[in-house]
Residue, then its C-alpha position, 0 to 999 in steps of 0.5 A: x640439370x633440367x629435362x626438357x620436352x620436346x621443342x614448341x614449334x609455335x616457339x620457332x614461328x614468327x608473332x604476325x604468323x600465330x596471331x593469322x591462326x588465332x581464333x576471333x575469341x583468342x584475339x578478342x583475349x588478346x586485345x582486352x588483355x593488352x588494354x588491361x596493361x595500358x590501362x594500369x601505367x595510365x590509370x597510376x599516372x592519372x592518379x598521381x597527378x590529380x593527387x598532385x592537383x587536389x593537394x595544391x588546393x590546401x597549400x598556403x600559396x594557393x590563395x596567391x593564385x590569380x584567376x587565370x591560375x584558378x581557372x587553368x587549376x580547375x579546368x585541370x582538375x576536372x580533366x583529371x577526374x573526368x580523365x579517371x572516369x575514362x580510364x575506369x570506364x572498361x573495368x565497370x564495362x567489362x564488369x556489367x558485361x562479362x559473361x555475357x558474350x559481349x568481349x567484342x563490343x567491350x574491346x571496341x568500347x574500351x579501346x575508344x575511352x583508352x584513347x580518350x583517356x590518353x587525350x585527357x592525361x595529354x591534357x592534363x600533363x601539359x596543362x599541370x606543366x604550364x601551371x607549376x611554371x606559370x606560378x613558379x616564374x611567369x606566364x610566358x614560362x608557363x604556355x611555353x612550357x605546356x606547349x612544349x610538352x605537349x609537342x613531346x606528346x605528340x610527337x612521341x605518341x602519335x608521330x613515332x608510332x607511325x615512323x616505327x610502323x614503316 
């Protein structure tokens, strides 16, 4: 049996109606917290899939690849660590300017190298794609892979979005 106090009527209120009576440093919260969270699934995502990528290179095939593969695998793997930069960008931001009154500028700075980093793990998830099938079966497979899941890409992380929003 539990006792419970009285009702929380900001409980009963709609999201859009609190966030019209939350202060500009609630908001300023708010959205940092919600980059953190962002951050974290694509920072474990990039990570796996440049592991993924810095492995190949001591696997006994690699010395098979042909140039065009060297150069796709390289172009891959420093997306993904320029990629990883991006997303670690804010943690480092928000280390040298915390407490100094800056939340806003950092929001505004780490919302731009989010969105950078969702274009560099676009690049990267498509382009290890048209890798893998581009070794496993053969050229064609391989940019009709990529390009495939870059469609899904957009279509889930740009198009949707704004389908949803109407």
């Amino acid at each position: 049996m539990s006792v419970s106090g009285p009702p929380d009527p900001a409980a009963e209120k709609p999201a859009a109606t609190l966030r019209g009576t939350e202060t500009d440093v609630q908001r300023l919260d708010r959205n940092w917290l919600s980059l953190l969270q962002e951050l974290r699934v694509t920072q474990t995502g990039t990570q796996i899939v440049g592991g993924f990528l810095l492995a190949l290179a001591f696997q006994p095939r690699f010395t098979d690849l042909d140039r065009y593969q060297l150069t796709v695998y390289l172009i891959l793997v420093a997306t993904a660590a320029t990629t990883t930069v991006l997303a670690l960008g804010p943690v480092s931001l928000h280390r040298l300017l915390f407490g100094k009154h800056a939340m806003k500028q950092i929001v505004r700075v780490a919302d731009i190298l989010v969105r950078a980093t969702l274009v560099g793990v676009a690049v990267i998830l498509s382009g290890t794609t048209l890798l893998v099938f581009d070794v496993v079966l053969d050229r064609t497979a391989g940019q009709l892979a990529g390009a495939a899941v870059l469609l899904v890409i957009v279509a889930v992380w740009l198009i949707l979005p704004r389908l949803a929003k109407r």
